[in-house]
N, CA, C and O atoms as a Maestro MAE file, in Angstrom:
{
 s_m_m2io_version
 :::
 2.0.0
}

f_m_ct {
 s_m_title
 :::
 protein
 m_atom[332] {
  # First column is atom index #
  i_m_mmod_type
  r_m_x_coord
  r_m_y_coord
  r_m_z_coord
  i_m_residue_number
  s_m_chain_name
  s_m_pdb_residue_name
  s_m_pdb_atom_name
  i_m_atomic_number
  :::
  1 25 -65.994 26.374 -43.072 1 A "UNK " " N  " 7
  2 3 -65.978 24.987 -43.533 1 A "UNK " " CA " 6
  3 2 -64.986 24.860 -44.683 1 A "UNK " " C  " 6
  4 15 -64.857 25.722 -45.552 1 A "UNK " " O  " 8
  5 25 -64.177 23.532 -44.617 2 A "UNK " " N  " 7
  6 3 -63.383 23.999 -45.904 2 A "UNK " " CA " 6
  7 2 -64.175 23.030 -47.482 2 A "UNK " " C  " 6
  8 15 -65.076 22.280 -47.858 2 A "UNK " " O  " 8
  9 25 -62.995 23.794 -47.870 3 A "UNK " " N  " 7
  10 3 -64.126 23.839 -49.748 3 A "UNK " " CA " 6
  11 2 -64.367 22.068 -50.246 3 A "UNK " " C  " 6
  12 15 -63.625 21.126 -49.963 3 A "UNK " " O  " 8
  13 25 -65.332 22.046 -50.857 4 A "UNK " " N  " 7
  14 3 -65.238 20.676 -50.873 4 A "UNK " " CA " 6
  15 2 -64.817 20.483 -52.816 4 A "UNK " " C  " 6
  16 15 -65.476 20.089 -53.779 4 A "UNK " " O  " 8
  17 25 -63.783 20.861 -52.689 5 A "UNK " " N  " 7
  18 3 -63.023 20.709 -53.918 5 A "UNK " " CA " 6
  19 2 -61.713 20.941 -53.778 5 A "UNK " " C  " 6
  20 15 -61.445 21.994 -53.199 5 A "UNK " " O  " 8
  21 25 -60.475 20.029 -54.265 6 A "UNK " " N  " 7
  22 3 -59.495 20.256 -53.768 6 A "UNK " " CA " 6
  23 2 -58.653 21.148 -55.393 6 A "UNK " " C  " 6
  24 15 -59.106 21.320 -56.524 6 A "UNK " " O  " 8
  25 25 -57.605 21.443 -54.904 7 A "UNK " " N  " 7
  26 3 -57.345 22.364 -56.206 7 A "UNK " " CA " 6
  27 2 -56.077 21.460 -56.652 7 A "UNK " " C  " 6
  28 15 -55.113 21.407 -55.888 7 A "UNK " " O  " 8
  29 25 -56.056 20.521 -58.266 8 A "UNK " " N  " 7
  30 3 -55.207 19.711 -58.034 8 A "UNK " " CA " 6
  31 2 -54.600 20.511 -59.668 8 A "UNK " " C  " 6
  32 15 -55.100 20.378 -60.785 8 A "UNK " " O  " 8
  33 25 -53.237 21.425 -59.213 9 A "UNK " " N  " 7
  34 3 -52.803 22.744 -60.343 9 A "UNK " " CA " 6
  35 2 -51.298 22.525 -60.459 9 A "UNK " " C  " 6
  36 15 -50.389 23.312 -60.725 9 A "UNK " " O  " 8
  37 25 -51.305 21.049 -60.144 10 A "UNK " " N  " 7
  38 3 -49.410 20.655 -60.627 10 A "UNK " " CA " 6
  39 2 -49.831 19.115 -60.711 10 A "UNK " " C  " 6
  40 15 -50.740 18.559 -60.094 10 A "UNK " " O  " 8
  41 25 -48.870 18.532 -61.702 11 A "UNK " " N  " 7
  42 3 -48.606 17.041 -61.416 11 A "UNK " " CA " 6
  43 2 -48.560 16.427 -60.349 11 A "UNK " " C  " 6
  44 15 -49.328 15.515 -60.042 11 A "UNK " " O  " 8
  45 25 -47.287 17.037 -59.394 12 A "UNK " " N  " 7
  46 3 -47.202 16.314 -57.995 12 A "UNK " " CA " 6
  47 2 -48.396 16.432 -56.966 12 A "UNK " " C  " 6
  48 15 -48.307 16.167 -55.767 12 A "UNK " " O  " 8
  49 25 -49.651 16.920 -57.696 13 A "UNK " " N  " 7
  50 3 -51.136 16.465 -56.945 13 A "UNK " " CA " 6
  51 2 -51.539 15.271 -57.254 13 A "UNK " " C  " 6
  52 15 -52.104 14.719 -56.309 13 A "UNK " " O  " 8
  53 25 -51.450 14.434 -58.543 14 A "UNK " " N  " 7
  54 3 -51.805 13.501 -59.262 14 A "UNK " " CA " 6
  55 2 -51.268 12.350 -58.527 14 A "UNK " " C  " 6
  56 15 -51.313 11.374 -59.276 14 A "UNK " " O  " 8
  57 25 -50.712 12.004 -57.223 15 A "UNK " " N  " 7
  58 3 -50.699 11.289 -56.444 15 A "UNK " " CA " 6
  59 2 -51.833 11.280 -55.673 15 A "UNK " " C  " 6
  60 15 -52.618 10.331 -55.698 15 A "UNK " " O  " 8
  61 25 -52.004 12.350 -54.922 16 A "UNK " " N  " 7
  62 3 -53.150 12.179 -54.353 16 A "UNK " " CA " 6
  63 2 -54.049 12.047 -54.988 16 A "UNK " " C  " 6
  64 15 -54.676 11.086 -54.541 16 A "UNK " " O  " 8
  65 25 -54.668 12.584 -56.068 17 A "UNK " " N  " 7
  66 3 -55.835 12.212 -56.817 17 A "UNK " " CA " 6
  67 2 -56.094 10.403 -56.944 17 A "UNK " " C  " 6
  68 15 -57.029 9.648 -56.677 17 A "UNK " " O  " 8
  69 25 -54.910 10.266 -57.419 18 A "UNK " " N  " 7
  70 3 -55.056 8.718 -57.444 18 A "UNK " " CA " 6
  71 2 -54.891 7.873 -56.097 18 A "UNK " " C  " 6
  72 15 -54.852 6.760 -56.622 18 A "UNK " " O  " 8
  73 25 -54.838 7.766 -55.517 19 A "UNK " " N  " 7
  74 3 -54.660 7.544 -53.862 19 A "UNK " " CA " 6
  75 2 -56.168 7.690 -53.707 19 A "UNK " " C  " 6
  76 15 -56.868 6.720 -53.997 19 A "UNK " " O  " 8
  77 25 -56.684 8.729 -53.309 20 A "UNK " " N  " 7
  78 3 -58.051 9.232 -52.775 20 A "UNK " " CA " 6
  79 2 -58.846 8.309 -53.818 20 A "UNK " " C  " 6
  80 15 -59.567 7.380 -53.452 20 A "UNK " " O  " 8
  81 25 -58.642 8.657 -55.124 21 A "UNK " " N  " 7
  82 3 -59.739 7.994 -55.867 21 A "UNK " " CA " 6
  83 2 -59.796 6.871 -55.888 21 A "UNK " " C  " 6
  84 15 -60.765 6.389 -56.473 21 A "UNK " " O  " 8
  85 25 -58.769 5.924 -55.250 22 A "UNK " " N  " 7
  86 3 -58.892 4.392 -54.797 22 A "UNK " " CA " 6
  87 2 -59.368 4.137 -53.686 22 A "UNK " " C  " 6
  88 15 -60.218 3.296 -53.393 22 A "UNK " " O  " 8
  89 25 -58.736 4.981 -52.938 23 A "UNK " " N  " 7
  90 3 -59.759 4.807 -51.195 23 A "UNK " " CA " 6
  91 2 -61.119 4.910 -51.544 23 A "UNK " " C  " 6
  92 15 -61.756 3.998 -51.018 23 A "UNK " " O  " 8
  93 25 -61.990 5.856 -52.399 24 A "UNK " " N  " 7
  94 3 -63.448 5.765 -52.642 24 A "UNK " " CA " 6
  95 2 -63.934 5.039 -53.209 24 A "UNK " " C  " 6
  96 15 -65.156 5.075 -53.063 24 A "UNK " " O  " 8
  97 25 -63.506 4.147 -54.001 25 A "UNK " " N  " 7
  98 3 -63.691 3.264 -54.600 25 A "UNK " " CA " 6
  99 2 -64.373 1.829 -53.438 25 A "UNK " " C  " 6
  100 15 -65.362 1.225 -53.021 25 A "UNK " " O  " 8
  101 25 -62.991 1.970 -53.417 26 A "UNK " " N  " 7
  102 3 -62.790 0.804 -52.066 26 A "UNK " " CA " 6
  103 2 -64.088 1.444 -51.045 26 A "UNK " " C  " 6
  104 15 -65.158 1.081 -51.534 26 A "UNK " " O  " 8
  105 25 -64.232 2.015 -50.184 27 A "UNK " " N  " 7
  106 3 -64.792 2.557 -49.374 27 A "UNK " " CA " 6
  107 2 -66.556 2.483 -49.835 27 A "UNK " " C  " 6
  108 15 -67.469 1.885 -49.266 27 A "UNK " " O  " 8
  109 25 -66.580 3.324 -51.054 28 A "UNK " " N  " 7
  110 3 -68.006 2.546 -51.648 28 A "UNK " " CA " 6
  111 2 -68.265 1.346 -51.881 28 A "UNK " " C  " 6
  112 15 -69.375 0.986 -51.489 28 A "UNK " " O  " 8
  113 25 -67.389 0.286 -52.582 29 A "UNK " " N  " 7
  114 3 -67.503 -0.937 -52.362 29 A "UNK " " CA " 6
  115 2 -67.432 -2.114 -51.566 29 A "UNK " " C  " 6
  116 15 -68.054 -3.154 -51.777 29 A "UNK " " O  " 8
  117 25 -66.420 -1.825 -50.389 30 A "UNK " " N  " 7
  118 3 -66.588 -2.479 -49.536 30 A "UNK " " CA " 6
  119 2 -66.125 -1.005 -48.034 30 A "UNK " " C  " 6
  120 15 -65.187 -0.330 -47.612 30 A "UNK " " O  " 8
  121 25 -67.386 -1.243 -47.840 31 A "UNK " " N  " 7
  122 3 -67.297 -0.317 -46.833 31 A "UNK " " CA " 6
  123 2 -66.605 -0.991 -45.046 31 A "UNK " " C  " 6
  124 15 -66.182 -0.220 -44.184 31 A "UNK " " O  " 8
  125 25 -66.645 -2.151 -44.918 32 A "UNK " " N  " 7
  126 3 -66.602 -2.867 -43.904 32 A "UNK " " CA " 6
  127 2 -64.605 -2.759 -43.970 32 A "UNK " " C  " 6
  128 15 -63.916 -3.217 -43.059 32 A "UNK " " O  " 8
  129 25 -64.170 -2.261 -44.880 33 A "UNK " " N  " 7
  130 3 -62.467 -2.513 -45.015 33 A "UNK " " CA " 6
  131 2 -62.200 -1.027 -44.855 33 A "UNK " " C  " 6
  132 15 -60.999 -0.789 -44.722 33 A "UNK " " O  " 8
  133 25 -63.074 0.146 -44.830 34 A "UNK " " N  " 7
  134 3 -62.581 0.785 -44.535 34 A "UNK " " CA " 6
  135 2 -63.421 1.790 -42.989 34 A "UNK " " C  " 6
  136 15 -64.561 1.725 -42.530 34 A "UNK " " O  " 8
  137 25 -62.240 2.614 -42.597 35 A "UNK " " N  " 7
  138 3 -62.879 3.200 -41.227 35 A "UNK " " CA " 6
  139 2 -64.065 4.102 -41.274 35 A "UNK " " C  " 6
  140 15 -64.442 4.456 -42.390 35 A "UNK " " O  " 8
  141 25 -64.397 4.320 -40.728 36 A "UNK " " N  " 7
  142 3 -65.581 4.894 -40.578 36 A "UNK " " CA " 6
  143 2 -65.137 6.257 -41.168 36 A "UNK " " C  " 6
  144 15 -65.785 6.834 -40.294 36 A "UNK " " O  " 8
  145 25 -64.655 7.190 -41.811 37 A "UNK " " N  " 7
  146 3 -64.708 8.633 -42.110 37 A "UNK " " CA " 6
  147 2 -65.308 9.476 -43.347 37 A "UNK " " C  " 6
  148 15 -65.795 8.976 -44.362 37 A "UNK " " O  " 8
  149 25 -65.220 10.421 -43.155 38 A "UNK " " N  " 7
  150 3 -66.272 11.216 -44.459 38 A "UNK " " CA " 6
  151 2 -65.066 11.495 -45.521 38 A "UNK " " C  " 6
  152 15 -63.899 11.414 -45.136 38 A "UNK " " O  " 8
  153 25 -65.266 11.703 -46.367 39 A "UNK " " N  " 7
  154 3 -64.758 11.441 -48.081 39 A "UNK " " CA " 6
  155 2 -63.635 12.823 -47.411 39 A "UNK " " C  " 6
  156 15 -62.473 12.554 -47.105 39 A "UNK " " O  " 8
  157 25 -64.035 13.835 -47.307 40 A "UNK " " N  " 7
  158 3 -63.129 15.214 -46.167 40 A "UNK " " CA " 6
  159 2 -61.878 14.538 -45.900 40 A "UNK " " C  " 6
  160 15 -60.751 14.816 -46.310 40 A "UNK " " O  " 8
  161 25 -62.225 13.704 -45.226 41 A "UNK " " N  " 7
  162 3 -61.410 13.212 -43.640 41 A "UNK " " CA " 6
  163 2 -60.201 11.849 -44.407 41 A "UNK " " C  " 6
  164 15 -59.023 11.631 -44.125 41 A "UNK " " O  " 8
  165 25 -61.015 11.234 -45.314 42 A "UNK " " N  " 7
  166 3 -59.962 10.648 -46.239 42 A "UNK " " CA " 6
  167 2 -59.233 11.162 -47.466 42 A "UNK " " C  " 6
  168 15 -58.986 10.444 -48.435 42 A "UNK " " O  " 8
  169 25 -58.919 12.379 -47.379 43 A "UNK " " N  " 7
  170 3 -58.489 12.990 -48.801 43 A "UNK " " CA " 6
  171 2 -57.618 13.983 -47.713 43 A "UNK " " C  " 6
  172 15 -56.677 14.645 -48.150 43 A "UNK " " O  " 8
  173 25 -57.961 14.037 -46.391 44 A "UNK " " N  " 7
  174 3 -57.244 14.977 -45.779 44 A "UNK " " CA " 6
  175 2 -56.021 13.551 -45.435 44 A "UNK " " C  " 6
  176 15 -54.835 13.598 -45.760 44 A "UNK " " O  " 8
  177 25 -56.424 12.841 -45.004 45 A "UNK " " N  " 7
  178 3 -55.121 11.671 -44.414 45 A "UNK " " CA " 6
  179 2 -54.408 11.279 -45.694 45 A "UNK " " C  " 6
  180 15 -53.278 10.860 -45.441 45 A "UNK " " O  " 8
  181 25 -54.694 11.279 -46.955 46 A "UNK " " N  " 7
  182 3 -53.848 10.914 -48.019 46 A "UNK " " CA " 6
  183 2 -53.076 12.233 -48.110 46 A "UNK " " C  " 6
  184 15 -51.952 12.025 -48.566 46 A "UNK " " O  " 8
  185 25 -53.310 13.548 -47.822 47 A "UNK " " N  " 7
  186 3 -52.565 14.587 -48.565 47 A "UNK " " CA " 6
  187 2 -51.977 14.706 -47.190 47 A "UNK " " C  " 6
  188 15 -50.957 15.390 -47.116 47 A "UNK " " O  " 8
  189 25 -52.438 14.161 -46.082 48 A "UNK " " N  " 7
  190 3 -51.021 14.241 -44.947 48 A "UNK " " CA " 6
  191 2 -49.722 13.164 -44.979 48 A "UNK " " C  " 6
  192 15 -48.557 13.284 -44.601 48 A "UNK " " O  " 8
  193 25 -50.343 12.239 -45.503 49 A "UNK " " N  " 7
  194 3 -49.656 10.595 -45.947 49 A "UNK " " CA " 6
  195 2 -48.585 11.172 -46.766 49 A "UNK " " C  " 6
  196 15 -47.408 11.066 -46.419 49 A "UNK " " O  " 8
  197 25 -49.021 11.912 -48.075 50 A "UNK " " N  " 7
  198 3 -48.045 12.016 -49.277 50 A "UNK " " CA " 6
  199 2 -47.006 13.373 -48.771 50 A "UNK " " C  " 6
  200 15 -46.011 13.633 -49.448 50 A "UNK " " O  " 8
  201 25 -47.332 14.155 -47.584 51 A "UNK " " N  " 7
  202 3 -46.566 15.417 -47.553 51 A "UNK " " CA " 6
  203 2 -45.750 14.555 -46.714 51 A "UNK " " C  " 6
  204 15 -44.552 14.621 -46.988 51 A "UNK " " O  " 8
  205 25 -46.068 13.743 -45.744 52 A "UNK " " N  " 7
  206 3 -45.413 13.141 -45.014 52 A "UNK " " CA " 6
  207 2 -43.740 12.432 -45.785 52 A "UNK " " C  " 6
  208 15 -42.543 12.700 -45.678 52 A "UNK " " O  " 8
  209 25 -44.656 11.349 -46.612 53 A "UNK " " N  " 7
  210 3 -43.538 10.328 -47.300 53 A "UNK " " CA " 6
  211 2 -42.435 11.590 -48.200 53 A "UNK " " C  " 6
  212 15 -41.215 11.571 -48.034 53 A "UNK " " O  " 8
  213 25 -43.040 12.486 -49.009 54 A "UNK " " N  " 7
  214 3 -42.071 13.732 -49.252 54 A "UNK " " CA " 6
  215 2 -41.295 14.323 -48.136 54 A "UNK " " C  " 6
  216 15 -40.131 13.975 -48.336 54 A "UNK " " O  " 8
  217 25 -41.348 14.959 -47.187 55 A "UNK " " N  " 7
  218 3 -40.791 15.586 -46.509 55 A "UNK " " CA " 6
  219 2 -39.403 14.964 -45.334 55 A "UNK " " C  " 6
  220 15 -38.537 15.539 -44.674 55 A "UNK " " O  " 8
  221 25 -39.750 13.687 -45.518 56 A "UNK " " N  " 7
  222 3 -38.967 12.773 -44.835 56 A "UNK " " CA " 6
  223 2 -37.881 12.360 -45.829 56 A "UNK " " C  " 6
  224 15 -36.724 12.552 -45.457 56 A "UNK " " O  " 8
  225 25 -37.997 12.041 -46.544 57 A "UNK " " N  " 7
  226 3 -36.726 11.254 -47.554 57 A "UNK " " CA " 6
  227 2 -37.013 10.154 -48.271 57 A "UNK " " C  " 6
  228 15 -36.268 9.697 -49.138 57 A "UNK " " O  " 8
  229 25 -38.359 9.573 -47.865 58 A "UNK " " N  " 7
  230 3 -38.431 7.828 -48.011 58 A "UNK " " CA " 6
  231 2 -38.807 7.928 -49.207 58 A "UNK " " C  " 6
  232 15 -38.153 6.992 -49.668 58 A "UNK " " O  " 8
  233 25 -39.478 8.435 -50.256 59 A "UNK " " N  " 7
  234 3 -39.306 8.420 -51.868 59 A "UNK " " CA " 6
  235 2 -38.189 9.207 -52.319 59 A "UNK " " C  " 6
  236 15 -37.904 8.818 -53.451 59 A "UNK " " O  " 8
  237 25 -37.559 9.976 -52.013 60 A "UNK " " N  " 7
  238 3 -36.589 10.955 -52.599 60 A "UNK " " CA " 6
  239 2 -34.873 10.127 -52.296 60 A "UNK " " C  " 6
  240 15 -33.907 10.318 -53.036 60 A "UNK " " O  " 8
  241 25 -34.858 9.290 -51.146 61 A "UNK " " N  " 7
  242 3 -33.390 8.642 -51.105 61 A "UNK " " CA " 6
  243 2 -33.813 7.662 -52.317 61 A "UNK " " C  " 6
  244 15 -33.523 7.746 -53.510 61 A "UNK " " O  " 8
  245 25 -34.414 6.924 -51.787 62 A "UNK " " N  " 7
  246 3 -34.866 5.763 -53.073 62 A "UNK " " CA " 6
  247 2 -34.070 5.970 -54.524 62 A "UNK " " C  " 6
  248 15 -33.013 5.531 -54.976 62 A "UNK " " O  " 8
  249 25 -35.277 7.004 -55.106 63 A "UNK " " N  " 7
  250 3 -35.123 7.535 -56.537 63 A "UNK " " CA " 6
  251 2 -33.480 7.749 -56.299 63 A "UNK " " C  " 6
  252 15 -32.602 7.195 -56.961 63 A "UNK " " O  " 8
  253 25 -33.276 8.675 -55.207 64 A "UNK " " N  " 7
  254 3 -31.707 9.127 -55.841 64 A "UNK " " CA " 6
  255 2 -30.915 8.315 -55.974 64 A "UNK " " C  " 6
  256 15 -30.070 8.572 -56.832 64 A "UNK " " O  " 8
  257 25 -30.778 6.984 -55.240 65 A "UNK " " N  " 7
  258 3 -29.674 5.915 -55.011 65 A "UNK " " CA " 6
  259 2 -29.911 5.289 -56.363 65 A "UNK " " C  " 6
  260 15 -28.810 4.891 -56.744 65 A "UNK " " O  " 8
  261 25 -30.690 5.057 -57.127 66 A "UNK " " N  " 7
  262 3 -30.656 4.325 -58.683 66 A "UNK " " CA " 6
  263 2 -31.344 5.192 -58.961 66 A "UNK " " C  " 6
  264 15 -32.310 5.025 -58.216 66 A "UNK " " O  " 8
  265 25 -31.621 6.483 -59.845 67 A "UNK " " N  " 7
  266 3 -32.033 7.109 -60.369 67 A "UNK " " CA " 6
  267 2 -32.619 6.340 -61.998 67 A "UNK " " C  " 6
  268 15 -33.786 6.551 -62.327 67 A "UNK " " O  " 8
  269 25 -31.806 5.572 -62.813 68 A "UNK " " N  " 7
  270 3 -32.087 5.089 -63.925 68 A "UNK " " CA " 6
  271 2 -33.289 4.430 -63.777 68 A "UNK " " C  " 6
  272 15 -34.264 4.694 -64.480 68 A "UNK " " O  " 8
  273 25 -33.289 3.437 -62.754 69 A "UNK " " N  " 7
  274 3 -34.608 2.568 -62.572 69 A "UNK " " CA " 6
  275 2 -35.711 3.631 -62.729 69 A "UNK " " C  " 6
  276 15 -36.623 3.302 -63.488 69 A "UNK " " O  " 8
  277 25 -35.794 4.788 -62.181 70 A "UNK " " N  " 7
  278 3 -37.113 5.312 -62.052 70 A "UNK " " CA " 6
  279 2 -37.211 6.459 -63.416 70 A "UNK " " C  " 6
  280 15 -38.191 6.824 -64.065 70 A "UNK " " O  " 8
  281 25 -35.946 6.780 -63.508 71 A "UNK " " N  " 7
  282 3 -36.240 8.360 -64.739 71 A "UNK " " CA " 6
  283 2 -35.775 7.656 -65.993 71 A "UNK " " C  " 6
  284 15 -34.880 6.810 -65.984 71 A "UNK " " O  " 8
  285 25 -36.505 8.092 -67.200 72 A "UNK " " N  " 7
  286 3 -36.339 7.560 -68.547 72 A "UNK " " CA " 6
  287 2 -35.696 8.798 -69.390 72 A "UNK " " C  " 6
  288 15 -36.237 9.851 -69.726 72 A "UNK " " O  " 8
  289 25 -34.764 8.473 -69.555 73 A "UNK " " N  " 7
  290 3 -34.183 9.463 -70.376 73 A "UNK " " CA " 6
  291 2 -34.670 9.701 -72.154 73 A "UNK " " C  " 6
  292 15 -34.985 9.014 -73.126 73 A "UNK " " O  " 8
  293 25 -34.516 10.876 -71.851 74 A "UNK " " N  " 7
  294 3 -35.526 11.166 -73.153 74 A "UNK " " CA " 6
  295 2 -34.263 12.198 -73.858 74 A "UNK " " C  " 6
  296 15 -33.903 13.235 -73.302 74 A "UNK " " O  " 8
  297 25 -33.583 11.623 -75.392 75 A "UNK " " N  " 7
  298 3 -32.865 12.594 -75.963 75 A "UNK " " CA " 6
  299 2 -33.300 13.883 -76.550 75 A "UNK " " C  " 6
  300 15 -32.545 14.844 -76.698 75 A "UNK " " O  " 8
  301 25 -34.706 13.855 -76.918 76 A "UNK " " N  " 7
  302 3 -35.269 15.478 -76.793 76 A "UNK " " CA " 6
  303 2 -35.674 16.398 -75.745 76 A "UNK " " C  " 6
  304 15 -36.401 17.382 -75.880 76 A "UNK " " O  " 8
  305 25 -35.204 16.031 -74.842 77 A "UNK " " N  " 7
  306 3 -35.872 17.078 -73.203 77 A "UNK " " CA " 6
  307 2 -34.639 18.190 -73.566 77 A "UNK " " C  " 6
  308 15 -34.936 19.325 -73.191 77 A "UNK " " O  " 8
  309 25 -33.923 18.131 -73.921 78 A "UNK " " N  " 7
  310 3 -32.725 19.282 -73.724 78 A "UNK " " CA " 6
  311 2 -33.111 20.356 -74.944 78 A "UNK " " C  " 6
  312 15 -32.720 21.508 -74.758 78 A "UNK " " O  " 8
  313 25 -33.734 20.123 -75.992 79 A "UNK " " N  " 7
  314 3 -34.066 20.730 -76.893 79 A "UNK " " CA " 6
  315 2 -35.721 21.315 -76.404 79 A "UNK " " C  " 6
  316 15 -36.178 22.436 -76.625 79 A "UNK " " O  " 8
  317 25 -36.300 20.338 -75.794 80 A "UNK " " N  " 7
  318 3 -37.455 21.391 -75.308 80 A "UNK " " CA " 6
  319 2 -37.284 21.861 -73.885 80 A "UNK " " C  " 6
  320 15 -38.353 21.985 -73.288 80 A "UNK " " O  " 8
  321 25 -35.896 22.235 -73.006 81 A "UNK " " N  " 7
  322 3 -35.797 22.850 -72.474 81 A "UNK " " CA " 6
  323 2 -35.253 24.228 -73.053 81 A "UNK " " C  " 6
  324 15 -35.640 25.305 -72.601 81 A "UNK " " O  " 8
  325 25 -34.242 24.108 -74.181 82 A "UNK " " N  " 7
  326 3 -33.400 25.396 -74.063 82 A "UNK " " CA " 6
  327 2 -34.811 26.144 -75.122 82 A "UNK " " C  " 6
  328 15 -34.492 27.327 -75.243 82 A "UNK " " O  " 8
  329 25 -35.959 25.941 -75.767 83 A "UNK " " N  " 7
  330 3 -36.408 26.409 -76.299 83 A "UNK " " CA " 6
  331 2 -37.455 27.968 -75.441 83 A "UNK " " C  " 6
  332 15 -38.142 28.710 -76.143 83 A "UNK " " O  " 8
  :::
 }
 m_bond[331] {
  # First column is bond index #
  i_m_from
  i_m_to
  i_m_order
  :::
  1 1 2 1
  2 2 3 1
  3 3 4 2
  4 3 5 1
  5 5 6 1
  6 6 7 1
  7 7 8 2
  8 7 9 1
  9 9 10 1
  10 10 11 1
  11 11 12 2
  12 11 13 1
  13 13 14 1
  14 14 15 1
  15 15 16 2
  16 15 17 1
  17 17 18 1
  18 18 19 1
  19 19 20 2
  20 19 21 1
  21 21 22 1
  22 22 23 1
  23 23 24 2
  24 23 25 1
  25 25 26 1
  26 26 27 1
  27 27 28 2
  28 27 29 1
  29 29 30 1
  30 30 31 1
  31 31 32 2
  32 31 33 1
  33 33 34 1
  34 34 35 1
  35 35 36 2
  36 35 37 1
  37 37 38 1
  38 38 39 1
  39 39 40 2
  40 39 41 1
  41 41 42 1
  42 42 43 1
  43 43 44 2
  44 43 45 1
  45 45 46 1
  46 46 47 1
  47 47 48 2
  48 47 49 1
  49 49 50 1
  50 50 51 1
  51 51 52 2
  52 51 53 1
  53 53 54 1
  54 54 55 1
  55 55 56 2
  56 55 57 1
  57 57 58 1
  58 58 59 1
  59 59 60 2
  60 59 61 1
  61 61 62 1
  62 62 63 1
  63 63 64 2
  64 63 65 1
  65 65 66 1
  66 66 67 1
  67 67 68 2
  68 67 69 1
  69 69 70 1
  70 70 71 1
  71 71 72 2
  72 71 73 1
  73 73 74 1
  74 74 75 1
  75 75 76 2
  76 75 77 1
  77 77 78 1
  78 78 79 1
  79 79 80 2
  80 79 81 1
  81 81 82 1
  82 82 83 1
  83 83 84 2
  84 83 85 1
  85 85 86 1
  86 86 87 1
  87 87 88 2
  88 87 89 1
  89 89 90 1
  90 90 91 1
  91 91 92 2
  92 91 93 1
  93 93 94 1
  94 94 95 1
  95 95 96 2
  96 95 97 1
  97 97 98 1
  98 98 99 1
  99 99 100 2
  100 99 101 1
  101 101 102 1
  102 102 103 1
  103 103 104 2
  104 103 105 1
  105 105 106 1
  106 106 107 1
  107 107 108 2
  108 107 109 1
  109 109 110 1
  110 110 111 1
  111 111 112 2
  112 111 113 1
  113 113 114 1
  114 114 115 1
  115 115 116 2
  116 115 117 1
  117 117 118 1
  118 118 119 1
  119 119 120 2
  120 119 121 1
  121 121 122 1
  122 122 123 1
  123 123 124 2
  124 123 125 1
  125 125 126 1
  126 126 127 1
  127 127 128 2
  128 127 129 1
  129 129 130 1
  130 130 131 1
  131 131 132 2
  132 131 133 1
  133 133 134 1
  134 134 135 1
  135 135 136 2
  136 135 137 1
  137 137 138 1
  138 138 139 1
  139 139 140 2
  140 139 141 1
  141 141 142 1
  142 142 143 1
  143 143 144 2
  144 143 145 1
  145 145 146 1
  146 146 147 1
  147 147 148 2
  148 147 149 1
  149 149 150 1
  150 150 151 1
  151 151 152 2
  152 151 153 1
  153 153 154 1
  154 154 155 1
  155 155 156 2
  156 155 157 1
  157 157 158 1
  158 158 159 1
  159 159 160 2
  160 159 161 1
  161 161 162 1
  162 162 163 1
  163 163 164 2
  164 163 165 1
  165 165 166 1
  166 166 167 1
  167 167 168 2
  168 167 169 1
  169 169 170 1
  170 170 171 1
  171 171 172 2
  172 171 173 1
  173 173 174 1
  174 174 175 1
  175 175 176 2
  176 175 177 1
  177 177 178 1
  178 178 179 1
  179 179 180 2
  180 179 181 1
  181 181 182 1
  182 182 183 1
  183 183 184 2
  184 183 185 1
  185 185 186 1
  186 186 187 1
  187 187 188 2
  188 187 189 1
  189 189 190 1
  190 190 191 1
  191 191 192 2
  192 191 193 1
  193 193 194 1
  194 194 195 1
  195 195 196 2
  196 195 197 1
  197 197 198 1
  198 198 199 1
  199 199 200 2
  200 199 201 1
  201 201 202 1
  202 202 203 1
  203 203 204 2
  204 203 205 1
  205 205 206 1
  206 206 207 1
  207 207 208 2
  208 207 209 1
  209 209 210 1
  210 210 211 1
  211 211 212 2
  212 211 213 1
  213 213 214 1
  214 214 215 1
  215 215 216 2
  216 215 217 1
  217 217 218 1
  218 218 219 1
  219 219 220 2
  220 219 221 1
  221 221 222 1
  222 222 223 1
  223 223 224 2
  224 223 225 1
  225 225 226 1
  226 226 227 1
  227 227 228 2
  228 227 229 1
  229 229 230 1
  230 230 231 1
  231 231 232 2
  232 231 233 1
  233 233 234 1
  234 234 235 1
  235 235 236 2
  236 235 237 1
  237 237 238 1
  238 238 239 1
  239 239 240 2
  240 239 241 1
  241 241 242 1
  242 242 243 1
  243 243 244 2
  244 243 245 1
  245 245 246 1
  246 246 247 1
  247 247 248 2
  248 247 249 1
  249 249 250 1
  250 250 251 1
  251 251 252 2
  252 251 253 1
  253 253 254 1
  254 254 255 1
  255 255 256 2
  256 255 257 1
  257 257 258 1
  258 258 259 1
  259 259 260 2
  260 259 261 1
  261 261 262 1
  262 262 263 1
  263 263 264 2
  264 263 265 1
  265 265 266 1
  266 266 267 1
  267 267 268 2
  268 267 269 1
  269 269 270 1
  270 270 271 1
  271 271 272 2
  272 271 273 1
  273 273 274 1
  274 274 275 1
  275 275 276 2
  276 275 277 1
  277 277 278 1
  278 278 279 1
  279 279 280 2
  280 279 281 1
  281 281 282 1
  282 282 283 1
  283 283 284 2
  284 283 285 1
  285 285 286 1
  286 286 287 1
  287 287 288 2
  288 287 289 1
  289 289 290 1
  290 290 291 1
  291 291 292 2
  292 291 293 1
  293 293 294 1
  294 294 295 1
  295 295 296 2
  296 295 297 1
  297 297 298 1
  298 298 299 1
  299 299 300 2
  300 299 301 1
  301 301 302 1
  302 302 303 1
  303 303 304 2
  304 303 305 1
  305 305 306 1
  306 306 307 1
  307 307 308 2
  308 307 309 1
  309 309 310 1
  310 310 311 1
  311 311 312 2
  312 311 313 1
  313 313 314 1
  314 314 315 1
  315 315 316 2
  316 315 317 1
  317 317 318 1
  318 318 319 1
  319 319 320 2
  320 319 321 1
  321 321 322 1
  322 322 323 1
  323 323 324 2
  324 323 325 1
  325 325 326 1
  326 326 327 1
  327 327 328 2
  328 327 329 1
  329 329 330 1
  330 330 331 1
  331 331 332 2
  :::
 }
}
């Protein structure tokens, strides 16, 4: 059976966390808007959803074609990189 805890040990999990934790929301509150599946079965379709939209291009062309819109440049990142 698989674990009923997901292991969320980088940022780029923190999509799904937030994703899933809106579907339950929703799903406890109005149950009639969402499909019939077990909490499993919706945390498995969001982490297929988000590998999906990654692996294809459709957030990654985006960001790259205007990069400014999305990344904030920060004049201390270079100093807490070379450190």
């Amino acid at each position: 059976t698989p674990p009923e805890y997901a292991n969320i040990d980088t940022a780029f999990l923190l999509v799904d966390v937030c994703l899933y934790c809106q579907l339950v929301d929703l799903m406890d509150r109005k149950p009639d808007l969402v499909p019939a599946k077990s909490y499993a079965q919706i945390y498995a379709d969001v982490r297929r959803g988000v590998d999906l939209c990654h692996c294809d291009g459709v957030i990654k062309d985006v960001v790259m074609a205007d990069p400014a819109s999305y990344i904030d440049e920060d004049p201390k990142l270079a100093a807490l990189l070379i450190r």
